[in-house]
C-alpha positions in Angstrom: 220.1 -18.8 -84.0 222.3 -20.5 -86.3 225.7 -18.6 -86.3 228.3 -19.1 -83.2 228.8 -16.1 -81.3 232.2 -14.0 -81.4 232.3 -13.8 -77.4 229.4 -13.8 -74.9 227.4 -10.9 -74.4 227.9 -9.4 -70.6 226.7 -12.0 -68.4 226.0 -10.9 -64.5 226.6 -12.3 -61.4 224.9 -12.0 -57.9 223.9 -13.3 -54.7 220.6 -14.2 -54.7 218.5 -14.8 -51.5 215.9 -17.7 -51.4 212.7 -16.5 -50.8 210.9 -19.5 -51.1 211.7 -23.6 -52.0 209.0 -25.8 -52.4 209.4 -29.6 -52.6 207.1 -31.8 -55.4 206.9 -35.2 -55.9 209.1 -37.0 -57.7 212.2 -35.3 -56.9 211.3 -31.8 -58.2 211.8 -28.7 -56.5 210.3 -24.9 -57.2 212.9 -22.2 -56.2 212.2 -18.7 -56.0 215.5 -16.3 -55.2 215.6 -12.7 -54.9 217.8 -12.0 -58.5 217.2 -8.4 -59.5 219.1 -8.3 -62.3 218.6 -11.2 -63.5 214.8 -11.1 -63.3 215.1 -7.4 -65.5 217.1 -9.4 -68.1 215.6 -12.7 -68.5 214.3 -13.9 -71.5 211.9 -17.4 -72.5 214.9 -20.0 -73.1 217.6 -18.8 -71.2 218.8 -19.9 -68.2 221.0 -19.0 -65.2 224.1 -21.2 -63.3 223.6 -21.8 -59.9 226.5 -22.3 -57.6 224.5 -25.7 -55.3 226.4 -25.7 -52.1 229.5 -23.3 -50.8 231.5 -26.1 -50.6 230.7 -26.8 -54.3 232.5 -24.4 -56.7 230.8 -26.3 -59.9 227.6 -24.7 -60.8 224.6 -26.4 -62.3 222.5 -24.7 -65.5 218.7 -24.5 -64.6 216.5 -23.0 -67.1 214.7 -19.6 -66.2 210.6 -20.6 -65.5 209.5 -17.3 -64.4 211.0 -13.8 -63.6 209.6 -10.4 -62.2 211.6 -7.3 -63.1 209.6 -5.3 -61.2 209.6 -7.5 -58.3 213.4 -8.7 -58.9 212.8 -12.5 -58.4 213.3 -15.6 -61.0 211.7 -18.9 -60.6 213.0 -22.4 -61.1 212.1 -25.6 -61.3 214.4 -28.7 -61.6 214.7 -32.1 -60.4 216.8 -33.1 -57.9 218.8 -36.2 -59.9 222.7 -35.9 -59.3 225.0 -34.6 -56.6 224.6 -31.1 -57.7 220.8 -31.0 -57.4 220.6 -32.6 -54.7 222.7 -30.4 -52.3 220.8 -27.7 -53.9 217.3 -29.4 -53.0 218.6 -28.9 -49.4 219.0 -25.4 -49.6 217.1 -23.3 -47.2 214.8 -19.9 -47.4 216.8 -16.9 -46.4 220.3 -18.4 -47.8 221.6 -17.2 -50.5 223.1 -18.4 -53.8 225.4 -17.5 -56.4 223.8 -17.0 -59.4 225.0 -15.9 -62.8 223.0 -15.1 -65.6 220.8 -15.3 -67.4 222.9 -16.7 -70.4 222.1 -18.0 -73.7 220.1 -17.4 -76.6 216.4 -17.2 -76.1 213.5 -18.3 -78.0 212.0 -15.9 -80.7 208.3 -16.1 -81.2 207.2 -15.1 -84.8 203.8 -17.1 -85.2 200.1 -16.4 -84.1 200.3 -19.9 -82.5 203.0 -21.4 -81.1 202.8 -24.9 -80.1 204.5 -25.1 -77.2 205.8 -28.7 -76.1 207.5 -29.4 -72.8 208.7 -32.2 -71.2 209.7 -33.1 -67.9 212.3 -30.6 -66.8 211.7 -29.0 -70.2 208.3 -27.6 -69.0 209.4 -24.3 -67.5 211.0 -22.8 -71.1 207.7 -23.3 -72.4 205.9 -21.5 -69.4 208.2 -18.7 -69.5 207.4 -18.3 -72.9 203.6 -18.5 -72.4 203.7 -15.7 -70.0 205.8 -13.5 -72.6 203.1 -13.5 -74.4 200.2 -12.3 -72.4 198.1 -9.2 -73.7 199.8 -9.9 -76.8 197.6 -11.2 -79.9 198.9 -14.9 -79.7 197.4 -17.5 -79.3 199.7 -20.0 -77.7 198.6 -24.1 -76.7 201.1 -26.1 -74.4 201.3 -29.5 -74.4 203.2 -30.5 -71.4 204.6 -34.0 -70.4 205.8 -36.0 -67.7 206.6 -39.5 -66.5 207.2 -38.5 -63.3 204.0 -36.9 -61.3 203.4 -33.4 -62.6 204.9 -30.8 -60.2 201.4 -29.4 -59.7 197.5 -30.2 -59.1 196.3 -30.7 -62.6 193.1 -29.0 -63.2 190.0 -29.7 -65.5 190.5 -27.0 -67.9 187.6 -24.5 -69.1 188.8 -24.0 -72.5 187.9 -25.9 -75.2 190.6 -27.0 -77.7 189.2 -28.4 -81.0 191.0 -31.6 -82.0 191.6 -32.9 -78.3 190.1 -36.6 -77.5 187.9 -37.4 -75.2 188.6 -37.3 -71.7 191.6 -35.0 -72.1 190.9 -32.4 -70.2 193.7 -31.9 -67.3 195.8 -28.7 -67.3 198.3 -26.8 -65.6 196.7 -24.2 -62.9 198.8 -21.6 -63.8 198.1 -21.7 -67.6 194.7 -21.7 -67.0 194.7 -19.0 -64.4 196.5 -17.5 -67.3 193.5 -18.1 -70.1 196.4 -20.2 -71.8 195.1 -23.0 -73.3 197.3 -26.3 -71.9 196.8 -29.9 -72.5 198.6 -32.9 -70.3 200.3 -35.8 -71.8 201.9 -38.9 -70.0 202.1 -42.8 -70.1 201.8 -43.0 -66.3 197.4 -42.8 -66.5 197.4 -39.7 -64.6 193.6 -38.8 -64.5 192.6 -36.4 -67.3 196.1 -36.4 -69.5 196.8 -37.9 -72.7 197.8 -41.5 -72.3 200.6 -40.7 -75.2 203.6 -38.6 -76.0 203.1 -35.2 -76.7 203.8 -35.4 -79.9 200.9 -37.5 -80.7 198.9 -35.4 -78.8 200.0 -32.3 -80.6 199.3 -33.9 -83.8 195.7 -34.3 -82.9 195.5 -30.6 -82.7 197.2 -30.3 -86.0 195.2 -32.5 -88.0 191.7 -30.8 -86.6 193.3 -27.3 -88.0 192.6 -26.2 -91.3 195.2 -25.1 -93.9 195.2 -21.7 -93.2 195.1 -21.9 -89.5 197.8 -24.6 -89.8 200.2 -22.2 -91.4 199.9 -19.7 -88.2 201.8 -22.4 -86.1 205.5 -22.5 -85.1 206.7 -25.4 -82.6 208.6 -24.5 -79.6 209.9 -27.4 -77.6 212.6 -28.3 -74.6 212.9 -31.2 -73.0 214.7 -34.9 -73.7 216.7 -35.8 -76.6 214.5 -38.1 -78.0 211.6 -35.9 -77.7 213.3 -33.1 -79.4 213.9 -35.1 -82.3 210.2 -36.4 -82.7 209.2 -32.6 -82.3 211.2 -32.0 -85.1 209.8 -34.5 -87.3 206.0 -33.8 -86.5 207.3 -30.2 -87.5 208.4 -31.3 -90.5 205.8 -33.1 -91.6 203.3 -30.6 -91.7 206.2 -28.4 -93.0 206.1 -25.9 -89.6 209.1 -23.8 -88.4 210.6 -24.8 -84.7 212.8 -23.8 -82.3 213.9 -26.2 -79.6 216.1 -26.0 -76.3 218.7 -28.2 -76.0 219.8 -29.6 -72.9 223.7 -30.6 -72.1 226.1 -31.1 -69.6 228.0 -27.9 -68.8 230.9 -27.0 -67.1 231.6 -23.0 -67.0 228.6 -22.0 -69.4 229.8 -19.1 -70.7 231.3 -20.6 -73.5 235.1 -21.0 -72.2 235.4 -24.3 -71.8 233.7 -26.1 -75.1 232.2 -28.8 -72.9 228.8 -28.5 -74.4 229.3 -28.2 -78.2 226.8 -30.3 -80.6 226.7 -30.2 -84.3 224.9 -27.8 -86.0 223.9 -27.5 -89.6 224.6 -24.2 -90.9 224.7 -22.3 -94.1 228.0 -22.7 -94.7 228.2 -26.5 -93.4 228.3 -28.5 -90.3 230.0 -26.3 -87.5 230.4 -27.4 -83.8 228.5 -24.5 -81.7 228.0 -24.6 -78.0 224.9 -24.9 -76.2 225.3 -22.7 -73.0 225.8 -19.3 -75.6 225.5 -20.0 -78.9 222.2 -22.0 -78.1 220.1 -23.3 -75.6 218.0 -22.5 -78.3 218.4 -23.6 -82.0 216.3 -24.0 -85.3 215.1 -27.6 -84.7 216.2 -28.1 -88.5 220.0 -27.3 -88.1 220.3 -29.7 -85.4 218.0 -32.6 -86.0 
């Protein structure tokens, strides 16, 4: 994950039909197109660009939530903030857009449990990766945040997670549909989360882990700047590996234009790498 890429690898494009766009509060919106090859490709981390309006030839970079190669359709889910995104949000079931993808590098899960930390925008990475590894002998926990309502009913969870306080008990439907154990976090009082970052949260579950547990985790995280960092600092405390997804403006991502480049630590020194293909996803050390 640390070493710039020669070239990209073959990156596809297609005209993908909406089947379905469902409008949250907040802003957010849960698209589901029609993308075969995408959907037989698609990988936790990566992410496709959407072309937002015919009349529009910049695309926008939305990361990849869910994808069913068998069925041939990707899910995404983004917030409706800027120009872009907001001619997208008007975008009807049974058009089609452009899509191209998926690009990037994805995340690589090598623990028993990966702590997986979203926030805002940042949370479908982590649910991609979440349902990677069903039937596999993980154990995953997300910890999901969001300032802005939750684009979903939160639901008392049935599983118990050691090291949780009181009260916090609100989960994410799907997760727990799943048997993935989930946790909420926000500073908004939302009934049942974690009045708190997610990184405090997480380092409740942490600190109720013994040593040898403790050493099975890995943190995963996308989401805001600021957030990345602390992720990277709680992981370094305990002395954890951790992979995060970095999120940047892009202009062609495919890695032509060098719009998205950000410092990376490397083994031979500092190096300017860009996000759209030589990231999203990066060792949380080289960059933070």
């Amino acid at each position: 994950m640390s070493s710039s890429k020669p070239h990209r690898d073959t990156i596809l494009v297609e005209d993908a039909e909406i089947l379905s766009h469902e409008r949250h509060p907040g802003e957010q919106y849960l698209m589901r197109v029609k993308a075969p090859g995408c959907a037989a490709r698609a990988r936790p981390g990566q992410f496709a660009h959407i072309t937002v309006d015919p009349q529009r030839p910049m695309r926008r970079p939305i990361s990849i939530m869910r994808a069913s190669p068998d069925d041939g359709w990707v899910d995404f889910l983004y917030k409706a903030v800027g120009e872009g995104t907001t001619l997208l949000a008007q975008r009807e079931t049974g058009e089609c857009v452009s899509l191209m993808g998926p690009i990037g590098t994805p995340f690589e899960v090598k623990e028993k449990r990966p702590l997986l930390i979203g926030g805002g925008v940042g949370m479908p990475p982590m649910i991609c990766i979440a349902e990677s590894l069903l039937g596999t002998d993980r154990e995953p926990l997300a910890i999901l945040g969001s300032e802005a309502p939750f684009p979903f009913d939160a639901r008392p969870s049935q599983i118990v997670i050691p090291g949780m306080p009181d009260g916090v008990i609100g989960a994410m439907p799907l997760l727990e549909d799943w048997g993935v154990a989930c946790r909420l976090a926000s500073l908004q009082g939302y009934p049942g989360c974690f009045e708190g970052y997610v990184t405090d949260l997480a380092r409740h579950w942490l600190e109720a882990l013994d040593d040898s547990a403790r050493a099975e985790v890995g943190l995963y995280a996308c989401g805001p700047h600021p957030m990345l960092e602390a992720v990277v600092d709680l992981a370094r405390n305990y002395g954890l590996p951790v992979q995060v997804s970095l999120e940047e403006f892009m202009a062609c991502g495919v890695g032509g234009c060098a719009g998205c480049v950000v410092e990376v630590q490397t083994d031979t020194g500092a190096a300017m790498q860009r996000v759209c293909v030589d990231g999203p996803v990066f060792d949380g050390y080289r960059v933070f």
